[in-house]
C-alpha positions in Angstrom: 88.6 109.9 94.1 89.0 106.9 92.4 91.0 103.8 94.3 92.3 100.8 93.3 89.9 97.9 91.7 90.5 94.4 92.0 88.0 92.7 89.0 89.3 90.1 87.3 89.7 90.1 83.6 87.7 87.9 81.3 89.2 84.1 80.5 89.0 85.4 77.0 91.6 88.4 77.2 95.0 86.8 75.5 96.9 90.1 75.2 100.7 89.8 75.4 102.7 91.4 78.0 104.9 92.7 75.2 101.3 94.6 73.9 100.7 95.6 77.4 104.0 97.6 77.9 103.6 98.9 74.2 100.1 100.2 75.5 101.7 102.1 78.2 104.5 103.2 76.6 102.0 105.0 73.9 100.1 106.2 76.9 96.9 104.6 76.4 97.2 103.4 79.9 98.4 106.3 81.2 95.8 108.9 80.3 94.0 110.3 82.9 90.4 109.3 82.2 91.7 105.7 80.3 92.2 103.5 83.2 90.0 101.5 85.7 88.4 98.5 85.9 88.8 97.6 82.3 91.9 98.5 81.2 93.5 97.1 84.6 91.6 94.2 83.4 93.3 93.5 80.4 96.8 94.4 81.7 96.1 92.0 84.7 95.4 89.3 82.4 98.7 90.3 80.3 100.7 90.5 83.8 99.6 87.1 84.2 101.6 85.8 81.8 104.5 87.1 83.5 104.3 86.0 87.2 103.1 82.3 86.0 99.9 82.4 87.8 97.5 79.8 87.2 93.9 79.6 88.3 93.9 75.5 88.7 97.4 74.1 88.4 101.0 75.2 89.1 102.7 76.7 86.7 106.1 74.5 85.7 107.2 76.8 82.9 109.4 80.0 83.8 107.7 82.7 84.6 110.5 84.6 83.8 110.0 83.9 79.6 108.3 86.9 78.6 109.0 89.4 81.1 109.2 92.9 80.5 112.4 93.5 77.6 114.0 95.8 79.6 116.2 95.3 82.8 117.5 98.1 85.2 119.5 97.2 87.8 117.9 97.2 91.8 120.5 99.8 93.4 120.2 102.4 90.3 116.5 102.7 90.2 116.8 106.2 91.9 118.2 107.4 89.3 116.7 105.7 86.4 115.5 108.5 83.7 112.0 107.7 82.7 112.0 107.6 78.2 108.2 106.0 77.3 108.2 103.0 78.9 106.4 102.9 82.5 107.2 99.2 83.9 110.7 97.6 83.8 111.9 94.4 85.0 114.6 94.4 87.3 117.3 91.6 87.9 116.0 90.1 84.4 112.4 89.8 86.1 114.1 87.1 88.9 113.1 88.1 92.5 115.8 88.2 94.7 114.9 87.1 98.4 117.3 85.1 100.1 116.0 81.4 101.2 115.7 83.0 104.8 113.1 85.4 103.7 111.3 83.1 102.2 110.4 80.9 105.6 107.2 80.1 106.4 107.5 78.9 109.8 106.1 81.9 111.2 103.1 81.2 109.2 101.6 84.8 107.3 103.1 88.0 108.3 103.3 92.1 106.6 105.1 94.7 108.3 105.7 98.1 107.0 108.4 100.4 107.8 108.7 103.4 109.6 108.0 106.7 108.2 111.8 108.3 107.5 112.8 112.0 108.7 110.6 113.3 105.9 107.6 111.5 106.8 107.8 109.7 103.8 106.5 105.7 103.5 109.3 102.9 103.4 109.7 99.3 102.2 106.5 97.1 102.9 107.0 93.5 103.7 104.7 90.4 103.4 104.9 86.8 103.6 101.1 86.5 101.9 99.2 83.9 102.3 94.8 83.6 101.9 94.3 84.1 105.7 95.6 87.4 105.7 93.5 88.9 103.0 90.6 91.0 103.9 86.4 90.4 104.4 85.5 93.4 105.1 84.5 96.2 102.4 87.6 98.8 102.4 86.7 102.1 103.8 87.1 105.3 102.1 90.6 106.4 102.0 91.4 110.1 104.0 94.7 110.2 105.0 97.6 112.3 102.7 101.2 111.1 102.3 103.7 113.4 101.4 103.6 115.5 98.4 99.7 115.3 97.9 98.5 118.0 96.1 96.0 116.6 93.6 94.6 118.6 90.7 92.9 117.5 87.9 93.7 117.1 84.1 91.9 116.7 80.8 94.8 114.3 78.9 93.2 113.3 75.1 89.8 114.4 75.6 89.5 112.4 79.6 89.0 114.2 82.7 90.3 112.8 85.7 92.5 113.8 88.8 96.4 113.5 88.7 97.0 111.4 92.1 95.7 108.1 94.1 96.6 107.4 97.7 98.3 104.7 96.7 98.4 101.5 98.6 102.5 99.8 98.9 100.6 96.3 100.0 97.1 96.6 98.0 94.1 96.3 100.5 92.9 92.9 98.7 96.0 91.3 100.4 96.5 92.6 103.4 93.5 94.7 105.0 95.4 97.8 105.6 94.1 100.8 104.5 94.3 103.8 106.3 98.0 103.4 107.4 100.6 105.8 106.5 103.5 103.5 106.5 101.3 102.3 103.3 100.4 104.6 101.8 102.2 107.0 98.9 101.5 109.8 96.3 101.4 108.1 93.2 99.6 108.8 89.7 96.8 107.1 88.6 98.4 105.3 85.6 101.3 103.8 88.8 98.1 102.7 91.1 95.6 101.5 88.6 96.1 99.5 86.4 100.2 99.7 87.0 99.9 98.1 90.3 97.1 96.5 90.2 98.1 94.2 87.5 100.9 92.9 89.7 98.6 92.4 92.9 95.5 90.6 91.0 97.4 87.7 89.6 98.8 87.5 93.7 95.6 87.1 95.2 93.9 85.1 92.6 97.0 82.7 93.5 96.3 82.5 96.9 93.1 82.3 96.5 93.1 78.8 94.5 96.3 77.7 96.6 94.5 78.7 100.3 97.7 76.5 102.0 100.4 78.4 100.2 102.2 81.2 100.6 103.6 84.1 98.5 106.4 86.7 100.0 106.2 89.9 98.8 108.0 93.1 98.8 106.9 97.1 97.5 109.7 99.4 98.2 108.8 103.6 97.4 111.7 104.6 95.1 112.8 108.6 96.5 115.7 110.4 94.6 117.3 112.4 97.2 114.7 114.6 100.0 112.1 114.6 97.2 108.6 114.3 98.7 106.7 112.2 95.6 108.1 108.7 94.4 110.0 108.1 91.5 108.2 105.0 91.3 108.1 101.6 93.1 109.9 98.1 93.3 107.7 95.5 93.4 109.3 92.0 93.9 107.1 88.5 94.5 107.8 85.0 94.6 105.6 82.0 96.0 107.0 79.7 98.2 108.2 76.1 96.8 106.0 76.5 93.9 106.7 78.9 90.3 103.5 80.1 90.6 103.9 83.5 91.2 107.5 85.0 90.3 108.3 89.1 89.2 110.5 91.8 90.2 109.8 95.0 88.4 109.6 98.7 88.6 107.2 101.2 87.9 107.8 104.8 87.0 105.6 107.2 88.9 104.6 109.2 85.7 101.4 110.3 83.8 101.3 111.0 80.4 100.7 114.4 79.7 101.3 116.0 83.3 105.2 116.7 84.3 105.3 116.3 88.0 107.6 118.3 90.4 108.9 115.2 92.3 110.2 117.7 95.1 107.1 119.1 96.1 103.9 116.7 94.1 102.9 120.1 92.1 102.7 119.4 88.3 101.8 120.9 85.3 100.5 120.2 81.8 103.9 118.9 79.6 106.0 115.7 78.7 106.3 113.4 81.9 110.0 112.7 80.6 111.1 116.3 81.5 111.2 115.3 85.1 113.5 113.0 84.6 
């Protein structure tokens, strides 16, 4: 199975976000056999735009300016209906951790919630920061989270299977791979380049700031006992700097499969009817 890549797109890429969320709304991200290293690349670069991150300076422009059009508000998200368009930005893009959560005097921290009475993964935590972030190579992934049962799909002429073991805190960041509590069913178009584009610009800011800190938040998004995510939360904001700055959400979908949310068995058809 393909996992998660972490490359870093090419200085030269100047793709709107605007274009990127037209590219996945049109499916040309979402496709099974599409994605990987290159598209996540260009998205990434895109995404980039949006969180402020900045490979040499700070960013003192809001990051906020050309975030995703549309906004859904945090408590509905459950129930959001999913119409062509994979990532939304929540709260108008603004992250929403209280000036508590955003203390560094206990230095960098992640902590990842308990698995609820369906076994299913909760909210990850992280207060980010460069020390935290892996050496090692990651290790093949083995264990299943709820509602895995993978099966591949030929979408537009591309082979490839429907699911990822999907990381809540990407490895890059944290080192945690294997772990239950962070890990979730989630389509290949949600883990790469969905995700991914969100957690490159992350660690390429802590990479360049090694003193700073980012907090960071990836909340699973269950309607009702369902066993496969709607989709997931993803919040981020650097500490005392607008470096890094997004809240969004992204639909667990892939076009051309319609998933059964209740139980992770799909089918060929429209990824809308499951909504």
């Amino acid at each position: 199975m393909s996992k998660r890549h972490y490359r870093r797109g090419r200085r030269g890429s100047r793709v709107s976000i605007y274009a990127a969320i037209l590219l996945i709304a049109i499916g040309a991200v979402g496709s099974l056999g599409s994605q990987g290293n290159s598209t996540a690349r260009h998205l990434t670069t895109a995404v980039n735009k949006v969180v402020g991150t900045s490979t040499s300076d700070r960013s003192t422009s809001s990051s906020t300016a050309s975030a995703p059009k549309q906004s859904v508000a945090t408590k509905a998200l459950a129930q959001q209906k999913y119409t062509g368009t994979q990532i939304v930005a929540v709260n108008h893009n603004r992250p929403t951790f209280t000036t508590a959560q955003l203390s560094t005097k206990k230095g960098g921290w992640a902590t990842y919630g308990t698995l609820d009475n369906h076994n299913r993964v909760t909210t990850a935590n992280a207060l980010l920061s460069k020390k935290l972030m892996p050496t090692a190579k990651r290790e093949p992934l083995y264990v299943n989270p709820t509602g895995w049962k993978n099966k591949p799909y030929t979408v537009n002429g591309k082979r490839g299977y429907l699911y990822n073991r999907s990381h809540l805190i990407g490895y890059q960041l944290t080192g945690q791979n294997n772990n239950l509590k962070n890990l979730m069913t989630g389509t290949r178009s949600l883990n790469d380049p969905g995700m991914t584009a969100y957690e490159n610009p992350v660690a390429s800011y802590l990479k360049t700031h090694p003193n700073d800190y980012v907090r960071y938040q990836v909340e699973p998004v269950f309607r009702g006992n369902e066993l496969v995510a709607r989709g997931v939360h993803m919040q981020a904001k650097s500490v005392g700097s607008s470096g890094v700055s997004y809240n969004v959400y992204i639909f667990n979908i892939q076009a051309g499969v319609k998933i059964n949310y209740s139980t992770g068995t799909s089918q060929y058809g429209n990824p809308a009817a499951s909504f």
